[in-house]
mmJSON file of the N, C-alpha and C atoms, coordinates in Angstrom:
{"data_MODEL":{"atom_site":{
"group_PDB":["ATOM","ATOM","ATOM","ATOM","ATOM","ATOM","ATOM","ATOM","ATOM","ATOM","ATOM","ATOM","ATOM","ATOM","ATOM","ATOM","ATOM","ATOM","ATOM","ATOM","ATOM","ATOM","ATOM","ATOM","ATOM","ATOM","ATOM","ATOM","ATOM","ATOM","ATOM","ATOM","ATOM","ATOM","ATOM","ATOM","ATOM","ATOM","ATOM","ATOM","ATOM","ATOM","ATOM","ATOM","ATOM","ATOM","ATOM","ATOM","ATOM","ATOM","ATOM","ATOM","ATOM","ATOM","ATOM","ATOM","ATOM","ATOM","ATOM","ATOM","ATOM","ATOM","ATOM","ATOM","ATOM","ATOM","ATOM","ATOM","ATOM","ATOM","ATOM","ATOM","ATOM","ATOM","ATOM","ATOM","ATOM","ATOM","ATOM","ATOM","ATOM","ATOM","ATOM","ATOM","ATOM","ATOM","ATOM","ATOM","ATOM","ATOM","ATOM","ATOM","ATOM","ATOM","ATOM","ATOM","ATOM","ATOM","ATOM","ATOM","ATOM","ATOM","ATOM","ATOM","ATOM","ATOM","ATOM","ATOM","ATOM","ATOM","ATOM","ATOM","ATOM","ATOM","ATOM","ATOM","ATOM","ATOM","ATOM","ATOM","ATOM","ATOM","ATOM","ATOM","ATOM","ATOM","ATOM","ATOM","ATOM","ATOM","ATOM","ATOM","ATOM","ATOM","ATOM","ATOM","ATOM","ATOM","ATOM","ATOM","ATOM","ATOM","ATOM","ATOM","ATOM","ATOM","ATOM","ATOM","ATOM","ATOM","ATOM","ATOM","ATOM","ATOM","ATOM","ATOM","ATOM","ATOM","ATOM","ATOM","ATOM","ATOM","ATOM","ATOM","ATOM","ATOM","ATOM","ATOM","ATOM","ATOM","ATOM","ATOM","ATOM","ATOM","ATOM","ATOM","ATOM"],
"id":[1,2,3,4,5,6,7,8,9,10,11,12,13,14,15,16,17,18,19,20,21,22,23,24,25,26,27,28,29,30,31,32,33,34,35,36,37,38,39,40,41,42,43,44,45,46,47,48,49,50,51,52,53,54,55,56,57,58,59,60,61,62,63,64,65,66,67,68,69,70,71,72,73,74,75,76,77,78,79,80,81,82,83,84,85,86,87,88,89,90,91,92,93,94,95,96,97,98,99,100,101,102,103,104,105,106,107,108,109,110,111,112,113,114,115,116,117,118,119,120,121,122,123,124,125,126,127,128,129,130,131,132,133,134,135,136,137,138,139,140,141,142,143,144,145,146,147,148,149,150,151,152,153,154,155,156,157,158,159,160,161,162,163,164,165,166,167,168,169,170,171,172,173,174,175,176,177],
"type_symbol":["N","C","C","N","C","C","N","C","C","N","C","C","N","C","C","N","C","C","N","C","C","N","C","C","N","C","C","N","C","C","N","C","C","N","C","C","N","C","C","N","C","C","N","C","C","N","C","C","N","C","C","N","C","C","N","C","C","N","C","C","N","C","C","N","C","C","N","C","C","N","C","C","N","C","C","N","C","C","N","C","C","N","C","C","N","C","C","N","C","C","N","C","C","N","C","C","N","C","C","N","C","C","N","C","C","N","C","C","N","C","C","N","C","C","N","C","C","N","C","C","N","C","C","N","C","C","N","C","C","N","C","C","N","C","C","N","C","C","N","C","C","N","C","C","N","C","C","N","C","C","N","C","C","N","C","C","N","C","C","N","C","C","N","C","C","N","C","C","N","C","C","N","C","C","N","C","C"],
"label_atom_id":["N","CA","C","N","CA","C","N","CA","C","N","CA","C","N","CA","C","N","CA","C","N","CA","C","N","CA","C","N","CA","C","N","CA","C","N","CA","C","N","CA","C","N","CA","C","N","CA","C","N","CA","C","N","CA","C","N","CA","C","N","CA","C","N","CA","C","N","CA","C","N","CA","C","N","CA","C","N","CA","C","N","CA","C","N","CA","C","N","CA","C","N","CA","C","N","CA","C","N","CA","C","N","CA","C","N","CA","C","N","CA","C","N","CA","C","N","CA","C","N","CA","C","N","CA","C","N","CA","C","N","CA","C","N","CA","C","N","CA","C","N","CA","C","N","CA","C","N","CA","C","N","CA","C","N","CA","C","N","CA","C","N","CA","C","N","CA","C","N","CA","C","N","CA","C","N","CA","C","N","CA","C","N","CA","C","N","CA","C","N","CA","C","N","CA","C","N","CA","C","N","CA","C","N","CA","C"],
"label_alt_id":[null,null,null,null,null,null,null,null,null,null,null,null,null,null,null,null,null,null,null,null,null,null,null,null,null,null,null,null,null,null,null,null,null,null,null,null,null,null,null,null,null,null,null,null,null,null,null,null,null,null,null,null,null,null,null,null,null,null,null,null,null,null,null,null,null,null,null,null,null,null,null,null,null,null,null,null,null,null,null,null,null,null,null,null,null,null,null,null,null,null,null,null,null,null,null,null,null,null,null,null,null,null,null,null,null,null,null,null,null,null,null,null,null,null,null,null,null,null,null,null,null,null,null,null,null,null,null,null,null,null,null,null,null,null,null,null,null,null,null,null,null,null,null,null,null,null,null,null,null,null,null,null,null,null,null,null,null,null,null,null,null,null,null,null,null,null,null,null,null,null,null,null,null,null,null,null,null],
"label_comp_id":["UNK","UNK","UNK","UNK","UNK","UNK","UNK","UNK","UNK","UNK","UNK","UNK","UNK","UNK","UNK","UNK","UNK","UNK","UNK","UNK","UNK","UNK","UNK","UNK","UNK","UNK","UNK","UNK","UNK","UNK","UNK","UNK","UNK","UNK","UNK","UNK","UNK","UNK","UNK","UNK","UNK","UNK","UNK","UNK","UNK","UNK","UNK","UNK","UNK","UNK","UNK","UNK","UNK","UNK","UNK","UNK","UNK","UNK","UNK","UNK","UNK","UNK","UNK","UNK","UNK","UNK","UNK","UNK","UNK","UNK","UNK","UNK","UNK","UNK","UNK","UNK","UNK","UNK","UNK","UNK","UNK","UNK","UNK","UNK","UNK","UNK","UNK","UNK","UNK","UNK","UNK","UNK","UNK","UNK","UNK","UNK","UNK","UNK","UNK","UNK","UNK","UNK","UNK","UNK","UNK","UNK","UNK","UNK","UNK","UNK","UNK","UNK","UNK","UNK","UNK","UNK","UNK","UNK","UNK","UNK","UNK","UNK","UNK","UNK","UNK","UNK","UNK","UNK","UNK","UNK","UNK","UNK","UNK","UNK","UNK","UNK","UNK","UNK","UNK","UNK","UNK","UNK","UNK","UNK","UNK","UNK","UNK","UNK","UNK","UNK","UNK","UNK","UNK","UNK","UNK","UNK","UNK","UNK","UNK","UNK","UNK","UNK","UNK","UNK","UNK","UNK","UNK","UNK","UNK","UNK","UNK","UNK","UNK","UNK","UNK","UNK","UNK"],
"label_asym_id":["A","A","A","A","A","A","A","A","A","A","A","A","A","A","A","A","A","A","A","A","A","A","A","A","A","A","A","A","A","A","A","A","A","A","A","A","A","A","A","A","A","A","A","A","A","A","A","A","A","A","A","A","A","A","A","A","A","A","A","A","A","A","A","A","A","A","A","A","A","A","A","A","A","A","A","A","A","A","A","A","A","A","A","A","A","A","A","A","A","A","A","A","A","A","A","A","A","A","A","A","A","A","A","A","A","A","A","A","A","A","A","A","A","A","A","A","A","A","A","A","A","A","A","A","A","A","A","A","A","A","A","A","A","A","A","A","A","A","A","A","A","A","A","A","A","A","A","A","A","A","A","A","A","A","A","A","A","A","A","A","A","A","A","A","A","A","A","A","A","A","A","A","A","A","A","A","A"],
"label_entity_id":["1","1","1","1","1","1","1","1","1","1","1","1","1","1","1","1","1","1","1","1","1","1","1","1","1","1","1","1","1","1","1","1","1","1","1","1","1","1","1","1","1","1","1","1","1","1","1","1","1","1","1","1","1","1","1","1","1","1","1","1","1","1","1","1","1","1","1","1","1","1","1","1","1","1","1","1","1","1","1","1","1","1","1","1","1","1","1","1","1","1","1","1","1","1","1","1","1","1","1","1","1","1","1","1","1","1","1","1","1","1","1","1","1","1","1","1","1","1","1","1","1","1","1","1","1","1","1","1","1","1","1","1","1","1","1","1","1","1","1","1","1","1","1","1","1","1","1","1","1","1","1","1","1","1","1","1","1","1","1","1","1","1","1","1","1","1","1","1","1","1","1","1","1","1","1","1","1"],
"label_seq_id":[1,1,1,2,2,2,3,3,3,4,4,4,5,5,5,6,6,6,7,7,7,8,8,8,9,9,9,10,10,10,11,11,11,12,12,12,13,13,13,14,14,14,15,15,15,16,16,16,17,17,17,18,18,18,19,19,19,20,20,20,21,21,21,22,22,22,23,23,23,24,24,24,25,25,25,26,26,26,27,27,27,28,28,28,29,29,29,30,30,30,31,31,31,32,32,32,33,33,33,34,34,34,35,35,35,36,36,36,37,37,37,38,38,38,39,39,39,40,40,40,41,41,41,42,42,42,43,43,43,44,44,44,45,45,45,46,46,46,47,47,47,48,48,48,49,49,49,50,50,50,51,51,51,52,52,52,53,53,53,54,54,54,55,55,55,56,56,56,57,57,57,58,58,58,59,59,59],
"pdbx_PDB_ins_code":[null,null,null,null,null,null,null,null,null,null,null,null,null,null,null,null,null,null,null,null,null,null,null,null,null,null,null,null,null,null,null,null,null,null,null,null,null,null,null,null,null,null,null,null,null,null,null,null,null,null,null,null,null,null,null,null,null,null,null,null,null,null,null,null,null,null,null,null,null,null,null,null,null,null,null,null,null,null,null,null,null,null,null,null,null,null,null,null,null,null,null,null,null,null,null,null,null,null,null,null,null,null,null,null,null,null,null,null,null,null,null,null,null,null,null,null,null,null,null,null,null,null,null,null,null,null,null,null,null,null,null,null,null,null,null,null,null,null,null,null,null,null,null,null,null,null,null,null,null,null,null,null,null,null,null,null,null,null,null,null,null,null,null,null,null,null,null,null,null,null,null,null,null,null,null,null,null],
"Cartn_x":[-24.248,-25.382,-25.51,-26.404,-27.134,-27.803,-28.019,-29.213,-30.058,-31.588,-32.462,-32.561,-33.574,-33.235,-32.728,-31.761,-31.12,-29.61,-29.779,-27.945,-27.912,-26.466,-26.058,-24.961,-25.45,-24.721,-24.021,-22.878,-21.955,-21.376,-21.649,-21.059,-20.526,-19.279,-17.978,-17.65,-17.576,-16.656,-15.226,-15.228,-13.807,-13.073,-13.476,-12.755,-13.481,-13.166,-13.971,-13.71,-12.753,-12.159,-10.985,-11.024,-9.782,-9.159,-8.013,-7.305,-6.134,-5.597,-4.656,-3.631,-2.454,-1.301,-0.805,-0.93,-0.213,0.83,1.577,3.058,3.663,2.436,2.163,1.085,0.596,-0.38,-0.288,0.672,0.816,1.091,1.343,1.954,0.249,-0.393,-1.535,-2.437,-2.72,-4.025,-3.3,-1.854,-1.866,-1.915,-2.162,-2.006,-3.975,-4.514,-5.937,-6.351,-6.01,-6.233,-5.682,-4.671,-4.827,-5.52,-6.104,-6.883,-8.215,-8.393,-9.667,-9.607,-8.745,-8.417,-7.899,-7.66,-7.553,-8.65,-9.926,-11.191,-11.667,-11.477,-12.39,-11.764,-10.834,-10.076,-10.807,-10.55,-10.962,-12.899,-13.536,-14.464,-14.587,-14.043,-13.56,-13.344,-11.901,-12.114,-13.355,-13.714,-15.233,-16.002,-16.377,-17.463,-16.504,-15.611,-14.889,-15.693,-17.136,-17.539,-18.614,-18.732,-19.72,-19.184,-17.534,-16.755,-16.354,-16.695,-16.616,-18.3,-17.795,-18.699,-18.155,-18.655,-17.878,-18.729,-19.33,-19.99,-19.964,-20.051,-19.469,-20.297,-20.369,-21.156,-21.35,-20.147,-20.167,-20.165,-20.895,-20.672,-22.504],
"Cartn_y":[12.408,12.179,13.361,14.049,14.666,14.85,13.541,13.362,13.212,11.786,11.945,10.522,11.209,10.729,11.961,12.946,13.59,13.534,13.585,13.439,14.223,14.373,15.092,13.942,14.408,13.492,14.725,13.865,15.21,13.862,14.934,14.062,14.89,14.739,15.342,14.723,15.079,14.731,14.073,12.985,12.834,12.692,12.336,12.885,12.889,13.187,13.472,11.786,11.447,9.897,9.201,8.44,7.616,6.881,7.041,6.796,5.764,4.463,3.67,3.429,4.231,4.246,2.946,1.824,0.051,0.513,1.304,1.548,1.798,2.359,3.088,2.473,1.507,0.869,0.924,0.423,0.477,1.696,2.415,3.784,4.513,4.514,5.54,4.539,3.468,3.2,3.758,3.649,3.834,5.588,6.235,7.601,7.875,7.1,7.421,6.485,5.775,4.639,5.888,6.637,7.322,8.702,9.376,10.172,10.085,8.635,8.134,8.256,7.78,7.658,9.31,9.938,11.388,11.898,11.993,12.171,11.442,10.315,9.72,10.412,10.563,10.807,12.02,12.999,14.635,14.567,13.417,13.579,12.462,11.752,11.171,12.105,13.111,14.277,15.433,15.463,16.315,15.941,14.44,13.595,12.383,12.167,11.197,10.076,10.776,9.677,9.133,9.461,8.555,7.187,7.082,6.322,4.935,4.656,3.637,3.352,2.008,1.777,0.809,1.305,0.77,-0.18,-1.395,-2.139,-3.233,-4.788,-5.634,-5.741,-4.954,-5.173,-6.203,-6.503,-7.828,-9.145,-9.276,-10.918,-10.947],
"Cartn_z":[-19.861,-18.988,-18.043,-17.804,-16.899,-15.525,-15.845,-14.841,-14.74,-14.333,-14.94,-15.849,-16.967,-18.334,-19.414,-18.933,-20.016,-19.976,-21.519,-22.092,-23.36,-23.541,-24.487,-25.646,-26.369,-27.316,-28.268,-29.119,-29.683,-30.997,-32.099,-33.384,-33.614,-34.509,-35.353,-36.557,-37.391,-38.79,-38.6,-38.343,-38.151,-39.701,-40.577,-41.471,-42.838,-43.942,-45.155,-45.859,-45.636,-46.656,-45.788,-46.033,-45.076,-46.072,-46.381,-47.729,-46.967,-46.745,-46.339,-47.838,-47.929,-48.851,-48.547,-49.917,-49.696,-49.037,-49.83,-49.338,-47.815,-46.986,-46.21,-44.953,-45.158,-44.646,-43.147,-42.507,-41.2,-40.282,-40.575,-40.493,-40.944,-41.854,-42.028,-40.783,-40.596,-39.699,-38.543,-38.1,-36.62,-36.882,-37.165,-37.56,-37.012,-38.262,-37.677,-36.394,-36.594,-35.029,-33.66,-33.361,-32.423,-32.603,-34.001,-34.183,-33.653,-33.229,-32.871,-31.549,-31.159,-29.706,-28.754,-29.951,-29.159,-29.426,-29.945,-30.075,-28.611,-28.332,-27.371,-26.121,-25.907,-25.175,-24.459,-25.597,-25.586,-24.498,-25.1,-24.099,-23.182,-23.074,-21.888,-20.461,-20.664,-19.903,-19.919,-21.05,-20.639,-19.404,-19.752,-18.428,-18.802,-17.369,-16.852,-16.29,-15.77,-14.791,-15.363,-16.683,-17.593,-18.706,-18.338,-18.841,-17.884,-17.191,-16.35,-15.579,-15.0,-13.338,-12.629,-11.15,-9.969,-9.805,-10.708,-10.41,-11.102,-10.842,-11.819,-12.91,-13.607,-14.585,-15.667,-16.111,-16.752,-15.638,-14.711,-13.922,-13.901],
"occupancy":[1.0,1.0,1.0,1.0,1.0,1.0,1.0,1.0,1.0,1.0,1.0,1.0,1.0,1.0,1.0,1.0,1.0,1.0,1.0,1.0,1.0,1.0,1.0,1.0,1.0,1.0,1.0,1.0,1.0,1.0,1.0,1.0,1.0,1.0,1.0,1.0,1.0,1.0,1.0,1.0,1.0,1.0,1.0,1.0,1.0,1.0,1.0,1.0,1.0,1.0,1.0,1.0,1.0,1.0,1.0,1.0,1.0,1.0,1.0,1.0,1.0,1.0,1.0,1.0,1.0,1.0,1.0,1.0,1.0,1.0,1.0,1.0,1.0,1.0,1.0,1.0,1.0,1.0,1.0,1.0,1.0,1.0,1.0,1.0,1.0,1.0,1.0,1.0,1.0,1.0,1.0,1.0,1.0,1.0,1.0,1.0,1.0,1.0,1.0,1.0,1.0,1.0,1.0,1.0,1.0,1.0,1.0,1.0,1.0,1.0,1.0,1.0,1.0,1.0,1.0,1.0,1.0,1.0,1.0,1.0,1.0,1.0,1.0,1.0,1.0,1.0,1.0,1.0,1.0,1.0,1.0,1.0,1.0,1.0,1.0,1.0,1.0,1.0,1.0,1.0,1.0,1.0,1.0,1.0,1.0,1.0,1.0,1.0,1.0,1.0,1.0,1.0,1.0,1.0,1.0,1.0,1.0,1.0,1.0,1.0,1.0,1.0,1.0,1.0,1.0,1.0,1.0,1.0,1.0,1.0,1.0,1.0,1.0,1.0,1.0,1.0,1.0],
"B_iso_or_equiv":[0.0,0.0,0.0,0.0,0.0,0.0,0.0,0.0,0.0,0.0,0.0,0.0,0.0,0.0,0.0,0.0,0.0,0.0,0.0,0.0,0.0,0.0,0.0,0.0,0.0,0.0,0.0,0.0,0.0,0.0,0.0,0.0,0.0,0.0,0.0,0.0,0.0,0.0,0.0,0.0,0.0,0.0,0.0,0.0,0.0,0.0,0.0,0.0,0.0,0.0,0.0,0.0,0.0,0.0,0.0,0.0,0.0,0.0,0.0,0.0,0.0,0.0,0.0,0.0,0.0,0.0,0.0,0.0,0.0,0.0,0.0,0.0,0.0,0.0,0.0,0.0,0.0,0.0,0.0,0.0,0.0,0.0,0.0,0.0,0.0,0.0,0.0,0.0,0.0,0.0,0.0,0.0,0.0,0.0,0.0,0.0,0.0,0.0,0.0,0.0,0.0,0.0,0.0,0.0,0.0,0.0,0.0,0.0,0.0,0.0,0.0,0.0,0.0,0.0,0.0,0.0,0.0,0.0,0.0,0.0,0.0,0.0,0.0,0.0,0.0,0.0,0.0,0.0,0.0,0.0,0.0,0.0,0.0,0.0,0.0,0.0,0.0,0.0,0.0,0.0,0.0,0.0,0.0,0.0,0.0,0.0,0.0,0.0,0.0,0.0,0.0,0.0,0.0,0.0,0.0,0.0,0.0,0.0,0.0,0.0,0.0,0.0,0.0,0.0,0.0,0.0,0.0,0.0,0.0,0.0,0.0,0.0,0.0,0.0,0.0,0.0,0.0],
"pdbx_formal_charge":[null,null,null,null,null,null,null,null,null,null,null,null,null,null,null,null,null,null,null,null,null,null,null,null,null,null,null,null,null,null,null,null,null,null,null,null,null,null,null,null,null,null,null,null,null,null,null,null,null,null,null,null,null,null,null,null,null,null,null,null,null,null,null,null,null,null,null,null,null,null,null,null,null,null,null,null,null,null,null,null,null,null,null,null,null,null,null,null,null,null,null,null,null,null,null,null,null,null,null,null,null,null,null,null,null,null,null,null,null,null,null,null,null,null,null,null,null,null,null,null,null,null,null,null,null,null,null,null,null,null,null,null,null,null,null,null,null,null,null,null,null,null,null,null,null,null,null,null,null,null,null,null,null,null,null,null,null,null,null,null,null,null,null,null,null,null,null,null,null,null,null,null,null,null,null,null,null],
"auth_seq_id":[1,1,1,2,2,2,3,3,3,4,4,4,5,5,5,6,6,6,7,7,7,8,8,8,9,9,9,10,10,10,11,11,11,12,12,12,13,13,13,14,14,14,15,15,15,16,16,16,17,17,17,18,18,18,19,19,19,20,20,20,21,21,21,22,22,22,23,23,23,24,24,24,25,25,25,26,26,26,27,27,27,28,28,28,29,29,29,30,30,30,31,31,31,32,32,32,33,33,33,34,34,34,35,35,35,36,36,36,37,37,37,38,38,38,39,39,39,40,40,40,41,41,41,42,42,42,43,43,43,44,44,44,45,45,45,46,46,46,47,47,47,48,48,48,49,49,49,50,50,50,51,51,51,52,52,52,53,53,53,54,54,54,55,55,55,56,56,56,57,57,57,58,58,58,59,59,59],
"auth_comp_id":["UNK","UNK","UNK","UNK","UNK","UNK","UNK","UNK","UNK","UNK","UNK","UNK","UNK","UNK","UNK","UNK","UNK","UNK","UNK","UNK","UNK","UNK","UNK","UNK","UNK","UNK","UNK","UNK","UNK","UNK","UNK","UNK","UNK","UNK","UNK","UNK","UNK","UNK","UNK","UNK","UNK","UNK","UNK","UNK","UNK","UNK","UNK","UNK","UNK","UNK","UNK","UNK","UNK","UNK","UNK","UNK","UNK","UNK","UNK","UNK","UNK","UNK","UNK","UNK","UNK","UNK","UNK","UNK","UNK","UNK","UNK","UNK","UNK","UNK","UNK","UNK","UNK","UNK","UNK","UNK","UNK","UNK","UNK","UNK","UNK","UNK","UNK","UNK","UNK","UNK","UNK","UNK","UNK","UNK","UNK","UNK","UNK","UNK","UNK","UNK","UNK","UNK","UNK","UNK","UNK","UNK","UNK","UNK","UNK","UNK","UNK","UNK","UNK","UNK","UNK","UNK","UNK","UNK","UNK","UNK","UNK","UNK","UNK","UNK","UNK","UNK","UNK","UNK","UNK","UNK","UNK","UNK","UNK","UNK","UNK","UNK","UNK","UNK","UNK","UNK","UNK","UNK","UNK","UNK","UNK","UNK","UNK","UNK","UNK","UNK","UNK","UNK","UNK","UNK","UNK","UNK","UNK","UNK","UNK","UNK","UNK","UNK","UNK","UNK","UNK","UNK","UNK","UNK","UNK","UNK","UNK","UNK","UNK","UNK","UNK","UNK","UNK"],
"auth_asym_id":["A","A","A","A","A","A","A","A","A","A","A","A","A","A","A","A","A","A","A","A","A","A","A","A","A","A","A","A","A","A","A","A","A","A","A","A","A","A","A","A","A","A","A","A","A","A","A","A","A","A","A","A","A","A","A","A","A","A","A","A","A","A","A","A","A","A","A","A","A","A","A","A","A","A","A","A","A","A","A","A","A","A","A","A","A","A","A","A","A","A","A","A","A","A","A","A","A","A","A","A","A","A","A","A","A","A","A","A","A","A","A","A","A","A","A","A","A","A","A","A","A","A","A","A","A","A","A","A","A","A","A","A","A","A","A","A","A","A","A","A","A","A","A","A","A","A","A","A","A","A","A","A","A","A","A","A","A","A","A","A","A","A","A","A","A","A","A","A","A","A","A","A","A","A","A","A","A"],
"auth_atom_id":["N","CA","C","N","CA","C","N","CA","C","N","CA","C","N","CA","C","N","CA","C","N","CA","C","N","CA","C","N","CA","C","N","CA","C","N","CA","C","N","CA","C","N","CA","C","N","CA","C","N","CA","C","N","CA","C","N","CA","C","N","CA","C","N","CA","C","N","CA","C","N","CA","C","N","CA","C","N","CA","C","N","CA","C","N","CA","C","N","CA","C","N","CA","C","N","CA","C","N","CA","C","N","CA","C","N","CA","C","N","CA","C","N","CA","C","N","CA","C","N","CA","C","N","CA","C","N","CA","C","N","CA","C","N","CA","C","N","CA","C","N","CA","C","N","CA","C","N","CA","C","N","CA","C","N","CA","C","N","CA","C","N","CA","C","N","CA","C","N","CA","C","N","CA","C","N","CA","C","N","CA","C","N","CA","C","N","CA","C","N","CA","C","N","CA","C","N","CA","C","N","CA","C","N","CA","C"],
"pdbx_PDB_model_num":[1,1,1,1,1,1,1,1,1,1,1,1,1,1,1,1,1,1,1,1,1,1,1,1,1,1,1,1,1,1,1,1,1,1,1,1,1,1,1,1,1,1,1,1,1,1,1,1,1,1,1,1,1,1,1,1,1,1,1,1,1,1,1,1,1,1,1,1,1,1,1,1,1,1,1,1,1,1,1,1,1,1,1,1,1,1,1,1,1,1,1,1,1,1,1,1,1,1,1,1,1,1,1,1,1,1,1,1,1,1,1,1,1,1,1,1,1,1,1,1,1,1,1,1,1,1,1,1,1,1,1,1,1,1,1,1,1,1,1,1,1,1,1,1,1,1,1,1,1,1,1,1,1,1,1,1,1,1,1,1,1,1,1,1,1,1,1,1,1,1,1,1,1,1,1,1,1]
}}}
């Protein structure tokens, strides 16, 4: 967000195929499960203050 009514939006490839090995199952999701989460992360710190509000929003 910007300011206004402007924003920036940002897409990435997070990956080409997501392949879960039976053998392997628990171990490959938590692998991409924090791949996801270090993606969000990464712009989280970009704009911190577009990730929350100081307001009750859900009541």
């Amino acid at each position: 967000f910007h300011g206004g009514n402007r924003y920036e939006i940002f897409f990435e490839r997070f990956a080409e195929e997501i392949v879960l090995n039976r053998n392997r199952r628990a171990e490959d999701i938590q692998y991409w499960t924090q791949r996801y989460v270090d993606r969000l992360e990464h712009y989280a710190r970009l704009a911190p203050y577009n990730w929350f509000n100081f307001y009750p929003f859900w009541d």
